[in-house]
C-alpha positions in Angstrom: -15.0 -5.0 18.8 -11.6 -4.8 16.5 -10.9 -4.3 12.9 -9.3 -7.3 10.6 -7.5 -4.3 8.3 -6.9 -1.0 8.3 -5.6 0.3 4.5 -4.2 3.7 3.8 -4.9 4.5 -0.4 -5.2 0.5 -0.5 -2.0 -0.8 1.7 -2.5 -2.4 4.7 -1.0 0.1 8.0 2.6 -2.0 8.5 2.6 -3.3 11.8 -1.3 -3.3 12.0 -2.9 -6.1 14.6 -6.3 -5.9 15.3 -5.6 -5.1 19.1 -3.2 -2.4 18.7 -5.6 1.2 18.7 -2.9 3.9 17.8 -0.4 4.4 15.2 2.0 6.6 13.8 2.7 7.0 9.9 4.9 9.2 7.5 4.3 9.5 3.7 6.9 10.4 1.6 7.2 14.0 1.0 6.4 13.2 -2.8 2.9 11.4 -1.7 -0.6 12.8 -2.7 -2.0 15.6 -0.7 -4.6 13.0 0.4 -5.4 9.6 1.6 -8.4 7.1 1.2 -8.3 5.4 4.6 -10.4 2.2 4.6 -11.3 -0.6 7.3 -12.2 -3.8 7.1 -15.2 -5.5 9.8 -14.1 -8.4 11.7 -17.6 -9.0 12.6 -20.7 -8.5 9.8 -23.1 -6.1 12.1 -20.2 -3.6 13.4 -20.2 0.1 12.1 -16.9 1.9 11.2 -17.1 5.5 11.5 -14.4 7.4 10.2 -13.6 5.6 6.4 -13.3 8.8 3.9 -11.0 10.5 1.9 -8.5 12.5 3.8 -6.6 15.8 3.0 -3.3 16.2 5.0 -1.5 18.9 3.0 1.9 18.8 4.7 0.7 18.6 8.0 -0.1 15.9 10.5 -3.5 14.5 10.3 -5.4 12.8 13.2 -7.2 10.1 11.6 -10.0 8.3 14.0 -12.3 5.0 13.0 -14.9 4.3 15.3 -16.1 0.3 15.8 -19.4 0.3 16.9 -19.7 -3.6 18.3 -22.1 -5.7 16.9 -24.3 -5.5 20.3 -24.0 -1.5 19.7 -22.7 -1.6 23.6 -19.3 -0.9 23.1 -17.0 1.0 20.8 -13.3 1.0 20.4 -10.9 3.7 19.1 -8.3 3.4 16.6 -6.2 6.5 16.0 -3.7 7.1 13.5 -1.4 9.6 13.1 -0.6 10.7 9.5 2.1 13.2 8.5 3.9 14.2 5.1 7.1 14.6 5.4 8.1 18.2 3.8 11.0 17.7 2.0 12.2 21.0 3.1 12.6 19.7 6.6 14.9 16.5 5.4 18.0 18.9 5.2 19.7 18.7 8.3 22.5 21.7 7.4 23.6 23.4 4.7 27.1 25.3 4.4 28.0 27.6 1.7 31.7 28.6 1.3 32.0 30.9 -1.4 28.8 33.1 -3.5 29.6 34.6 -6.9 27.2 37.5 -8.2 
């Protein structure tokens, strides 16, 4: 029914547990414009649906694995939430006193 590891471009999500369906990640505004996002079975027979290679730009990307239990009866969700932080939006203000031409 649950994963033993979720990895985004080969790191495992921080704070990932195996219960836990939905998470929230930034990557650096410097990062790669996209992300291998990999799982890892707890159980031999289940299917993950959703392990490919990602593009995310700077926006936020919805990322969804599917489990498909080993039965094939029930299948949980696991959503993360992946944005790139634009470096343009990391300046809170920006005062200029005096422009020379």
């Amino acid at each position: 029914k649950y994963l033993d590891a979720i990895t985004i471009d080969g790191t495992l999500i921080d704070g990932f547990k195996p219960e836990k369906l939905n998470y929230e990640i930034e990557m650096p505004y410097d990062s790669a414009d996209t992300i291998a996002v990999d799982a890892e079975k707890a159980r031999p027979d289940q299917e993950i649906d959703g392990i490919d290679i990602y593009d995310i730009g700077y926006n936020t990307k919805m990322v969804i694995l599917d489990v498909l239990s080993e039965d094939k009866q029930t299948t949980t969700r696991y959503t993360i939430s992946v944005k790139n932080v634009d470096f343009f939006h990391l300046l809170k203000s920006l005062k200029i006193l005096k422009f020379l031409i």
